[in-house]
N, C-alpha and C positions, 0 to 999 in steps of 0.2 A: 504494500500500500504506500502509495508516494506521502512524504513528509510535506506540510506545508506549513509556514509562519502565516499567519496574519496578524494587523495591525487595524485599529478601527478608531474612530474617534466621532461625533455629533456635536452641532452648535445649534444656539439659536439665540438671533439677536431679539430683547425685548424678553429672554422666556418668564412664562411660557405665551404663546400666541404672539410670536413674531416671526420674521422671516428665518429659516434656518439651511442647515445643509448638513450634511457627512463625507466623509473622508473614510477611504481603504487603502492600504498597502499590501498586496499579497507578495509572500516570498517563496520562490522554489530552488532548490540548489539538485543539480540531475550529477547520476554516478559519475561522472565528470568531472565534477565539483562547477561546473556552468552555472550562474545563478540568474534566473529567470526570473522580473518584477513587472509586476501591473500597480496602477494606480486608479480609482475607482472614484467619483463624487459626483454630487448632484444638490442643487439647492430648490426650496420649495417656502410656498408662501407663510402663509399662517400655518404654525405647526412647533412643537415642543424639544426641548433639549432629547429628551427621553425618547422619543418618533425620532430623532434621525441616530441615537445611538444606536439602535434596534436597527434602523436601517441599515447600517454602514456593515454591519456584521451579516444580516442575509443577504446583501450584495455580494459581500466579498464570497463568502459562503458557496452561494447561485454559482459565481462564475467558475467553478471548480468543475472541471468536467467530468472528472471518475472520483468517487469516493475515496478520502484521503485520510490521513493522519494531522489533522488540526493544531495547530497552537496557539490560540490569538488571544494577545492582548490588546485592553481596553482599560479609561481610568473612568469608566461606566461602573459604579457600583451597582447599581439599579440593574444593569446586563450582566456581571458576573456573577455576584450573587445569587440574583433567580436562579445558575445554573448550582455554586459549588455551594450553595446552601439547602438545596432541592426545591426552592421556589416554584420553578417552572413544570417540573414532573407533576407534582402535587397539584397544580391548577390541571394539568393536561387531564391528569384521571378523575376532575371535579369539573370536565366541563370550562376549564376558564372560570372559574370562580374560587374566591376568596374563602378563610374558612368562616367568614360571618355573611356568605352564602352571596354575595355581591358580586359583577364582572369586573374581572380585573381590567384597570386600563391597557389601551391597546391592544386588548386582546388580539385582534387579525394579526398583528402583527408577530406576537409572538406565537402563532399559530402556524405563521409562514417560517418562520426562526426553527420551528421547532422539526418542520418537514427537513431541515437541511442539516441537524445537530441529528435526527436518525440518519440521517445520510452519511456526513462523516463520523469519525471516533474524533471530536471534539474534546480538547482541555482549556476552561478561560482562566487565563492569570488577569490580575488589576494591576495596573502599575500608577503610578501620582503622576496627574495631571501638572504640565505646564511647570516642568522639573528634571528639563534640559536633555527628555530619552529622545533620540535624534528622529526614530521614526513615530512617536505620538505626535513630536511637535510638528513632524511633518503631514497628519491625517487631521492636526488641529488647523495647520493651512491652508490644506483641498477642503475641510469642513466650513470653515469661516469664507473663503475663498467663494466658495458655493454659494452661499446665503448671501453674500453681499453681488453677488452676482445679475445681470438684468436679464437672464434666462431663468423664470424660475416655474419651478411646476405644482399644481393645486396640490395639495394635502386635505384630502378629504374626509378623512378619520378612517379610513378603511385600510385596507392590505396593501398599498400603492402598489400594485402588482404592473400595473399599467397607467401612468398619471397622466395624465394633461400637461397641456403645456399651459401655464396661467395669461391671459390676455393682455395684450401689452397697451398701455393707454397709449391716446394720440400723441403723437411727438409735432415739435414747431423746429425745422430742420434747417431751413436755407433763407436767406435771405437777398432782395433784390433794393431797386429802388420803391420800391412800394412798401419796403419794411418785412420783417420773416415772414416767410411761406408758412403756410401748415402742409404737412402730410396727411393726406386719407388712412385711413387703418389698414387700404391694400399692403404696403411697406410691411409690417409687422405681423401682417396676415400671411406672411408669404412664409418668411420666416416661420412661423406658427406650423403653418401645414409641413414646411421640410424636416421641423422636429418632430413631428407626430408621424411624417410617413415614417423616421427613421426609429421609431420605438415601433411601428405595427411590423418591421423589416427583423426588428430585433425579437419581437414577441412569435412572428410566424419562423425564426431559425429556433429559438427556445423550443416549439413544440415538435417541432420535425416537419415543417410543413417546405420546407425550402432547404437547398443543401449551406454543407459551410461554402463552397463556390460562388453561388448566387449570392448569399447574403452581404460575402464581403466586395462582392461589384453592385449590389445593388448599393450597400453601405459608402463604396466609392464615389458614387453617383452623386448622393446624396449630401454627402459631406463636403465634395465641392460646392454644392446649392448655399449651404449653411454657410459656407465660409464669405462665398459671395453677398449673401445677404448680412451676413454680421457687419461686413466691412463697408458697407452702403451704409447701413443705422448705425456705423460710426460716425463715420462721415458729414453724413447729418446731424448727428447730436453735438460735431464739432464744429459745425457751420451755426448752429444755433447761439453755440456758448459764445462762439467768437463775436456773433453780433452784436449779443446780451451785452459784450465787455467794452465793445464799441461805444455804446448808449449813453 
């Protein structure tokens, strides 16, 4: 069974109910000694400290392709101890509830957590937050990174299995002699659609519905649209400020 490190971390500015994100670092070293690293984050609207540390652990998790030998740290008390205090088992066989008979929070999510700790042989260590360990501090910079991010995706209180992309307000981009132009919400709607095709591309290789071939051209495809379009509603939002500064 392959050995793997992970690393995991969650933010959220305002928590709880403000914008947040997660951070993953996965590590593999092959008989080799080659050492093979992914990096993993995503930020989302309104949503809790506790919602993206859960995340950042069945992300990483998910993307493990054959059932492994685990080791990830997290300075997630809330996530490690559910596991090395038996928190988590004991909800699982109660239903998700509490022993004063109540749903524990986030349940979906540790529901989905928990499909993937049967999967692997999982061990969570804790390690102290924001206390110079080189790869926490680096899953607290994809984490916060994310959240302050202007791509961000709805938190809906459910399994985020498949999130949305969250809607982008009108932007004021360019300006002429008539004073700043506004942009239509086409601009950010486009943008919008080439995230959403690129999670329905990612959702149809996850189930077997398209080979890893397809995915990673279709993925290609895609990812030039995104890039193209990021760099436009840069552009714009730099022609805006520079006009503001003009004023």
């Amino acid at each position: 069974m392959p050995e793997v490190t992970i690393y995991t971390d969650g933010a959220a500015r305002g928590n709880p109910n403000g914008p947040g994100g997660y951070g993953a670092v996965v590590r593999y070293t092959d008989a080799g000694g080659k050492v093979y690293e992914r990096e993993y984050s995503a930020g989302f609207t309104v949503t809790t400290n506790n919602r993206m540390e859960l995340m950042g652990a069945i992300i990483a998790l998910e993307n493990l392709k054959v059932p492994c030998k685990v080791t990830l740290y997290s300075d997630s008390k809330y996530l490690v101890d559910a596991f090395n205090e038996g928190w988590a088992y004991y909800w699982r066989t109660h239903e998700y509830r509490n022993k004063q008979g109540d749903l524990v929070k986030n349940d979906l999510l540790w529901r989905r957590l928990m499909e993937q700790v049967d999967r692997h042989e999982t061990e969570f260590i804790w390690v102290k937050g924001h206390n110079g360990h080189p790869e926490n501090e680096r899953c607290d910079e994809l984490a916060t990174s994310a959240a302050d991010s202007k791509m961000l995706f709805v938190d809906d209180g459910g399994d985020l299995r498949n999130p949305k992309l969250a809607p982008q307000e009108e932007t004021v981009v360019t300006a002429d002699s008539a004073g700043p132009a506004t942009i239509t919400k086409e601009t950010t709607a486009a943008a919008e659609d080439s995230w959403n095709a690129a999670l329905d591309c990612l959702t149809a290789f996850s189930d077997g519905k398209i080979s890893r071939e397809d995915f990673y051209s279709k993925l290609e495809v895609l990812r030039a649209k995104i890039d193209a379009e990021m760099e436009l509603l840069e552009q714009m939002e730099e022609a805006y400020y520079a006009e503001e500064d003009g004023q």
